[in-house]
C-alpha positions as CSV (number, residue, x, y, z in Angstrom):
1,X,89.0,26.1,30.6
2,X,90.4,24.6,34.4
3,X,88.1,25.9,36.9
4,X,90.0,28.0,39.8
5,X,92.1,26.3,41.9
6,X,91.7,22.5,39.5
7,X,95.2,21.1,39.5
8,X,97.6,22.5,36.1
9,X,99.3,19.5,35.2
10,X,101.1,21.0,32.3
11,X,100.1,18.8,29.6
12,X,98.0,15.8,29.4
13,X,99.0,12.3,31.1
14,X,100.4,9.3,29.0
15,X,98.5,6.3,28.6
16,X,100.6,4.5,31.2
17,X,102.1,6.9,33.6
18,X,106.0,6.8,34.1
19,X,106.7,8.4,37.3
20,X,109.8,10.7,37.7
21,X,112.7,8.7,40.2
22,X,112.1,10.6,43.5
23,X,116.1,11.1,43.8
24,X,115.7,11.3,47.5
25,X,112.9,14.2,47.5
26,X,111.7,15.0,51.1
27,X,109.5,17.7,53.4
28,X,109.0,18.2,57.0
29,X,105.3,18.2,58.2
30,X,103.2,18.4,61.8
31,X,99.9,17.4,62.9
32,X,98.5,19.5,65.6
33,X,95.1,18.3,66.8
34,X,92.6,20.9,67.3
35,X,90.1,20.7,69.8
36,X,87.3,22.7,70.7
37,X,87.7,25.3,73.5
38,X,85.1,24.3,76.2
39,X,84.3,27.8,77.2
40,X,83.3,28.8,73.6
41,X,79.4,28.6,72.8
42,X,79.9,26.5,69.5
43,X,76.1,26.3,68.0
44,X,75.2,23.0,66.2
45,X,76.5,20.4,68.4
46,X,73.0,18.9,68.9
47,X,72.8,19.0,65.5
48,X,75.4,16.8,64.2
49,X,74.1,16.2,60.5
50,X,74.2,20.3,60.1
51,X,77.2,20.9,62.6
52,X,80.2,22.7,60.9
53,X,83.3,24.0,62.8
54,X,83.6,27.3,64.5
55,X,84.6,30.1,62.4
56,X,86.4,32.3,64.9
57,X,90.2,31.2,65.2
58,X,89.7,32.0,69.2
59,X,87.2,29.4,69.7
60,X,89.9,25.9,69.6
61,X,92.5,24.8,72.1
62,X,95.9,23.5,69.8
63,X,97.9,21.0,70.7
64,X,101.5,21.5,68.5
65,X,102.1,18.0,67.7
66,X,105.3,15.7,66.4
67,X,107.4,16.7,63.4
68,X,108.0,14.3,60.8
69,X,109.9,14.4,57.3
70,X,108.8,12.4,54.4
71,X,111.5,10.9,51.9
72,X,110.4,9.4,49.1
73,X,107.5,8.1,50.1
74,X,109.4,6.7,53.6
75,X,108.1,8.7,57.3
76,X,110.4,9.7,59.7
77,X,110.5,11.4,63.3
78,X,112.5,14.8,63.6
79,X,114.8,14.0,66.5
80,X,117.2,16.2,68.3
81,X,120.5,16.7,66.8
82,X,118.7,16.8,63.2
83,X,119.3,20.6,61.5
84,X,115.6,20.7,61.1
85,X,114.8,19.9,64.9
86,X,115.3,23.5,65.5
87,X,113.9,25.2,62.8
88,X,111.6,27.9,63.2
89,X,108.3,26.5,61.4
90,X,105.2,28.7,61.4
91,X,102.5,29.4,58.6
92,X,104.4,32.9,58.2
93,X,108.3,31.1,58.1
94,X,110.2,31.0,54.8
95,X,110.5,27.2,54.9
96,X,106.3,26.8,54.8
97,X,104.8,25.6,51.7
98,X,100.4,24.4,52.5
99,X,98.7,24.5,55.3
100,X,94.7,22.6,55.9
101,X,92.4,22.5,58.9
102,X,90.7,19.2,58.7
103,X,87.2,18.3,60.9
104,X,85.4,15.5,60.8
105,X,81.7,16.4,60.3
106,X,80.0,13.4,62.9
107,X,79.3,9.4,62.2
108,X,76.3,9.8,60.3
109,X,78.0,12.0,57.4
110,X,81.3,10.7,57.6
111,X,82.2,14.3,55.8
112,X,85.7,16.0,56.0
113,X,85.2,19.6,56.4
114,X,88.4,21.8,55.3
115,X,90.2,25.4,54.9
116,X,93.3,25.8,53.3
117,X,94.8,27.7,56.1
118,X,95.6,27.5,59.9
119,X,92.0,28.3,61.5
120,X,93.0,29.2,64.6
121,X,95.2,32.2,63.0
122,X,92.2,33.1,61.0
123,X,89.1,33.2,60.7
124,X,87.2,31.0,58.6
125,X,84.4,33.6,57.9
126,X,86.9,35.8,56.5
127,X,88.1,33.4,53.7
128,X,84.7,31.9,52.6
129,X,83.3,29.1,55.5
130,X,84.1,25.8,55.2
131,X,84.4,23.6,52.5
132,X,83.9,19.8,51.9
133,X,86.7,17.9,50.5
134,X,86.3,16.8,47.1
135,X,87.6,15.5,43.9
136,X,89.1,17.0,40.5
137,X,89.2,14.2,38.3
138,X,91.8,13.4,35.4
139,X,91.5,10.8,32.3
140,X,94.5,9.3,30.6
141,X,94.7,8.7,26.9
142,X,94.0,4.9,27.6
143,X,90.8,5.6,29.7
144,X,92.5,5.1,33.1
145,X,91.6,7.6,35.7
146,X,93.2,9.7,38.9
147,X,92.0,11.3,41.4
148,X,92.9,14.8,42.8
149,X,92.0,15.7,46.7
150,X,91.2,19.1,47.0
151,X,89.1,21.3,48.5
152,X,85.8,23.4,46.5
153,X,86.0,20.7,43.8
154,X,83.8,19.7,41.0
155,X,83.3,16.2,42.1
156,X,82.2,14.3,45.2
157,X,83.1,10.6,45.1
158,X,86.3,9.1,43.5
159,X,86.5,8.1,39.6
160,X,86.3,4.8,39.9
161,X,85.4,2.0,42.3
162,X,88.4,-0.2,43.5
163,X,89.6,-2.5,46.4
164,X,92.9,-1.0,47.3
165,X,93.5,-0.5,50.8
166,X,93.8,2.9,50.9
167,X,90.3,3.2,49.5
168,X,89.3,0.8,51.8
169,X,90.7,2.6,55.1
170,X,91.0,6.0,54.4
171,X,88.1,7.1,53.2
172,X,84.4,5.6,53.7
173,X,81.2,5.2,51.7
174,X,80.3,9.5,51.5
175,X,83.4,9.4,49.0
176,X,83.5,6.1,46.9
177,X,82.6,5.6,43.1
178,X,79.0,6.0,42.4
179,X,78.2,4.4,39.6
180,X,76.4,6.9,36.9
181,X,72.6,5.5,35.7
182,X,73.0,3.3,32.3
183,X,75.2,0.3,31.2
184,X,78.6,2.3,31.2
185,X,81.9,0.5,32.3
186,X,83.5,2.2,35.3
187,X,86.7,3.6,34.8
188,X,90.2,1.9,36.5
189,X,91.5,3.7,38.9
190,X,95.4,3.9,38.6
191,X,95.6,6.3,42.0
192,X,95.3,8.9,44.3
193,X,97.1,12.2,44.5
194,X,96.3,15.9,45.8
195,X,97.3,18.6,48.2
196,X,99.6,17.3,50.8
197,X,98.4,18.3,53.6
198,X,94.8,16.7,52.7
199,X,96.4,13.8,51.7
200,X,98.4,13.2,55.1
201,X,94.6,14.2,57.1
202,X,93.5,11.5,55.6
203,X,96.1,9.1,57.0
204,X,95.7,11.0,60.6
205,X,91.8,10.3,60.8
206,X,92.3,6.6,60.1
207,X,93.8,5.9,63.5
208,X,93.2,7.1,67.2
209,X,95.7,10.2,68.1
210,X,97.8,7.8,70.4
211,X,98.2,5.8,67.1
212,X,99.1,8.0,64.4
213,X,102.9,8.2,65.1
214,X,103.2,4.1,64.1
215,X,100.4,4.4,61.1
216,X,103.2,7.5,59.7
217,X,105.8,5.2,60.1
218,X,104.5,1.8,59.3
219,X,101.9,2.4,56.8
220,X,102.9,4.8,54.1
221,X,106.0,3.7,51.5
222,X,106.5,5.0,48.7
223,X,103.3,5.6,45.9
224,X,101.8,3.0,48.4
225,X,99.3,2.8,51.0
226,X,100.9,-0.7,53.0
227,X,97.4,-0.8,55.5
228,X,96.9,-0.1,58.9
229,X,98.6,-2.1,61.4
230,X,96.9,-5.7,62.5
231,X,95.8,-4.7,65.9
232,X,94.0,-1.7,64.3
233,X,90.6,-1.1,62.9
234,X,89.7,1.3,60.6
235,X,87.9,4.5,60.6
236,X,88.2,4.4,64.4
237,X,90.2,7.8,64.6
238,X,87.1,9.1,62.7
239,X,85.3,10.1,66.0
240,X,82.8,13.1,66.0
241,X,84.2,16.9,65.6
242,X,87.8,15.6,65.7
243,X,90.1,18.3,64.4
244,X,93.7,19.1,62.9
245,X,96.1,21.6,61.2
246,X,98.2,20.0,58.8
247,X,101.3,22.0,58.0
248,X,103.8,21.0,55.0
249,X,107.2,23.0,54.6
250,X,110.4,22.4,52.9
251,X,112.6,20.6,53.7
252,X,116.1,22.9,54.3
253,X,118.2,19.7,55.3
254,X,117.1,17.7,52.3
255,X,118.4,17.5,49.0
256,X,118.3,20.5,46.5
257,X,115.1,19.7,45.4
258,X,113.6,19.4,48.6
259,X,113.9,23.4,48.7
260,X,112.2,24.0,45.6
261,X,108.4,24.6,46.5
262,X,108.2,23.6,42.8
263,X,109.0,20.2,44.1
264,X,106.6,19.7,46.6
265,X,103.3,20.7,43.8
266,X,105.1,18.3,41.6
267,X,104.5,15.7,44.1
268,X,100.8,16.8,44.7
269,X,100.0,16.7,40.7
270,X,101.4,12.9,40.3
271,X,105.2,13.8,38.6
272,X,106.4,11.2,41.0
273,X,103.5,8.7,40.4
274,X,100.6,8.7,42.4
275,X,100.5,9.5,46.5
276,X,98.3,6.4,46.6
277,X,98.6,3.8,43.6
278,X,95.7,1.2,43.2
């Protein structure tokens, strides 16, 4: 039986995946940073191995960031004069499909720590605390393996080891493939995929805020992870107690099947091929 909230894939994967054409499938998403309000008494912060965010949604200062839309793998600013410039998007619009508030934990952890939901609309002791980001993993028939970002998982590390860039620069050693005691052969990796919004937090906290607008645009095609620019170095957006809400919603301009939230879990469970292909 699936654990609660493990990714239904409707049926088990072929021994070499064939992703669905993306016929021009697209969503709209924003990164607001999220910092800590200075006049709140956050406890923890001389303890940064222990330190988890605040739970009280009054305690950050938001900052509503840019809106992009994502087409088939291709990112995009929303500019004036485009239908979905205007568009009222909240957490409580029509149009919204998933929501995460992402923290980094501090340097010696290198943890994500994660809600699904906008924390500073509620609070986090309400739904449960905070959660480290984690894996549900899935095996083909031919022994090939995904992984599944998500958040109150059943797995720590990614199923396999690899070299792929994406493993390289968006994640560091908390989360790679540990190796299980004995003589058994690893697994190959064929990819990464998982809830949107966790997937595009990840992509945020591999660059400096004044940098994530060209690492959207340059560094993410489609299934692919193309690398960080050359005058960048990774993991340096991964500073101490940096924070973000990550809000995906439909797409209203796109294509028929960017209104479909249908569409958009299809995306997340690999029906397209994987977010991130090694």
């Amino acid at each position: 039986m699936s654990r609660p909230g493990r990714p239904s894939t409707g049926g088990s994967r072929p021994s070499i995946p064939v992703p669905v054409p993306f016929q021009g499938v697209s969503f709209l998403f924003r990164i607001d940073p999220l910092d800590l309000d200075p006049a709140t008494q956050v406890p923890g912060l001389d303890m940064p191995r222990r330190w988890s965010p605040p739970d009280q949604w009054n305690a950050y200062d938001r900052q509503f960031g840019t809106l992009f839309r994502w087409k088939a793998g291709q990112v995009r600013q929303v500019l004036r004069g485009d239908a979905a410039f205007d568009s009222e998007l909240s957490s409580s619009s029509a149009s919204h499909f998933r929501t995460a508030t992402v923290f980094t934990q501090s340097p010696w952890t290198n943890h994500f720590l994660a809600v699904d939901f906008d924390a500073q609309r509620q609070n986090v002791s309400e739904r449960g605390g905070w959660q480290d980001l984690g894996f549900w993993h899935e095996t083909c028939s031919n022994g090939a393996v995904y992984s599944h970002l998500d958040i109150t998982t059943d797995a720590r590390h990614l199923a396999a080891p690899g070299n792929s860039a994406w493993i390289n620069e968006l994640f560091t050693d908390t989360y790679r493939y540990h190796a299980p005691s004995g003589a058994i052969p690893p697994p190959v990796m064929i990819g990464l995929t998982g809830k949107l919004p966790l997937l595009l937090a990840l992509v945020a906290f591999s660059c400096k805020e004044a940098d994530l607008d060209n690492v959207l645009t340059q560094s993410l095609s489609a299934g692919s992870w193309l690398g960080l620019p050359p005058n960048l170095t990774p993991h340096e957006g991964r500073i101490q107690f940096r924070g973000m809400v990550v809000s995906v919603f439909l797409d209203r301009a796109g294509n028929e099947l960017s209104h479909d939230p249908a569409t958009l879990r299809h995306i997340e469970h690999g029906y397209y091929g994987p977010f991130f292909r090694t």
